[in-house]
C-alpha positions in Angstrom: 13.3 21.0 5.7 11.3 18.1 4.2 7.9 17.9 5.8 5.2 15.0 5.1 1.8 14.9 6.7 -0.7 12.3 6.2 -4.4 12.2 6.7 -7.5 10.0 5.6 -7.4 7.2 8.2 -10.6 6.4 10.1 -12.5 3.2 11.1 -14.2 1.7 8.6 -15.9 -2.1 8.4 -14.4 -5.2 7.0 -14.4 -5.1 3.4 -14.8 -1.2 3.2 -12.0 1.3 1.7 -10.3 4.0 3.0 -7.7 6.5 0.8 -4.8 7.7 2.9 -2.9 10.7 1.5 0.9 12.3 2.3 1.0 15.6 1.4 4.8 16.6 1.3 6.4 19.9 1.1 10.3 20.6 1.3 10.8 18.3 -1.6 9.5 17.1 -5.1 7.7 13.8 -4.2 8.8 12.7 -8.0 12.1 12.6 -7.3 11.8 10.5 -4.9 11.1 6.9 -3.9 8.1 7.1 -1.5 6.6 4.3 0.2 3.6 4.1 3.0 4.4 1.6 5.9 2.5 0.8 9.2 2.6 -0.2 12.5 0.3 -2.4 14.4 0.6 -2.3 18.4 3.5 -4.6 19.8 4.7 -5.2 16.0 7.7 -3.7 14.1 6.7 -1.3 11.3 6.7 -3.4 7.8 7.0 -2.1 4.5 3.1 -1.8 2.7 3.7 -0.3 -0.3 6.3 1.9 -2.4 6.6 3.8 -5.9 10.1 4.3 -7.4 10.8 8.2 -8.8 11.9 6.6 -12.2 9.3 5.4 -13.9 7.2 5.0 -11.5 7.3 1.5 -10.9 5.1 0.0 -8.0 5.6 -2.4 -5.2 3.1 -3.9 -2.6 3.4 -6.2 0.7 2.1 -9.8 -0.4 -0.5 -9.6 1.6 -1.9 -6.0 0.6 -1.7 -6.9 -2.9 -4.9 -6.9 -5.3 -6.4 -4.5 -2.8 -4.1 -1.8 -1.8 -2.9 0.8 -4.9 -0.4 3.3 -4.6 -0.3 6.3 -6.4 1.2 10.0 -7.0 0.0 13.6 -7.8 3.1 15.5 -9.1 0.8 18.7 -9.6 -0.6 18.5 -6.1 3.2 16.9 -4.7 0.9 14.5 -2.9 1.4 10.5 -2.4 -1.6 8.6 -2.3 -2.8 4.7 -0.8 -5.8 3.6 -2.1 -7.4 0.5 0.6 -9.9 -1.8 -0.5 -11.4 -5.0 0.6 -9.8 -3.8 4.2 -9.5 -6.8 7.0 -9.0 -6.4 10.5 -5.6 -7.2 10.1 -5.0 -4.0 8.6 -5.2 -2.3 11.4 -2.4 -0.2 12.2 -1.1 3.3 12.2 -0.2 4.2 8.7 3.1 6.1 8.1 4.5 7.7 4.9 8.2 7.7 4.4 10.5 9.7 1.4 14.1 8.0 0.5 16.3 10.0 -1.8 16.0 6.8 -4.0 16.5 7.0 -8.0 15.6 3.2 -8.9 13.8 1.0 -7.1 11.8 1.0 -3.3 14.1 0.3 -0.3 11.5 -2.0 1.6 13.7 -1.1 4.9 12.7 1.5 7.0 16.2 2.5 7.9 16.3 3.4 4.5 14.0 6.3 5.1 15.3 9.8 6.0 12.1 11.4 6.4 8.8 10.4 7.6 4.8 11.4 8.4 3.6 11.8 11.9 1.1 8.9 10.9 -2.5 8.4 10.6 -4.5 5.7 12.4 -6.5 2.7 10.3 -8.6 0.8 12.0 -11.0 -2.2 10.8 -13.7 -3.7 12.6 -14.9 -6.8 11.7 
């Protein structure tokens, strides 16, 4: 049974970084796509960020782009999201998510079979 657990989240200031990772076990994170999303209080949970398992192609939320970079450790069968330049509108619990995907990022979390318990991001301003 596929497992994912996250950690790394915290509160940090405006403008400071955080690195979030989702350390899987039950399956080979390079096989599939994996993608983090999040959830702010009283919103629907939105796509932030994916990486396809061929070719490892990337893709972002508009607004996280420039300052959020996602990443893979096949060796440590870890996903990674890098956050910089964080806002207050960031804010949210962060959830990691694996689709048995071979091209491309489903941005929909329906898509997603198996997911993180999340981690909580907060930003202060």
């Amino acid at each position: 049974q596929a497992q994912l657990v996250e950690s790394g989240g915290g509160l940090v200031q405006t403008g400071g970084s955080l690195r979030l990772s989702c350390a899987a076990s039950g399956l080979t994170v390079s096989n599939y796509a994996m993608a983090w999303f999040r959830q702010a209080p009283g919103k629907e949970r939105e796509f932030v960020a994916g990486l396809s398992a061929s070719g490892g192609g990337t893709f972002y939320l508009d607004s996280v782009k420039g300052r959020f970079t996602i990443s893979r450790d096949n060796a440590k069968n870890t996903v990674y999201l890098q956050m910089n330049s964080l806002k207050p509108e960031d804010t949210a619990t962060y959830y990691c998510a694996a689709g048995m995907y071979g091209i491309g990022v489903p941005r929909g979390k329906s898509a997603y079979a198996d997911w993180g318990q999340g981690t909580q991001v907060t930003v202060s301003s």
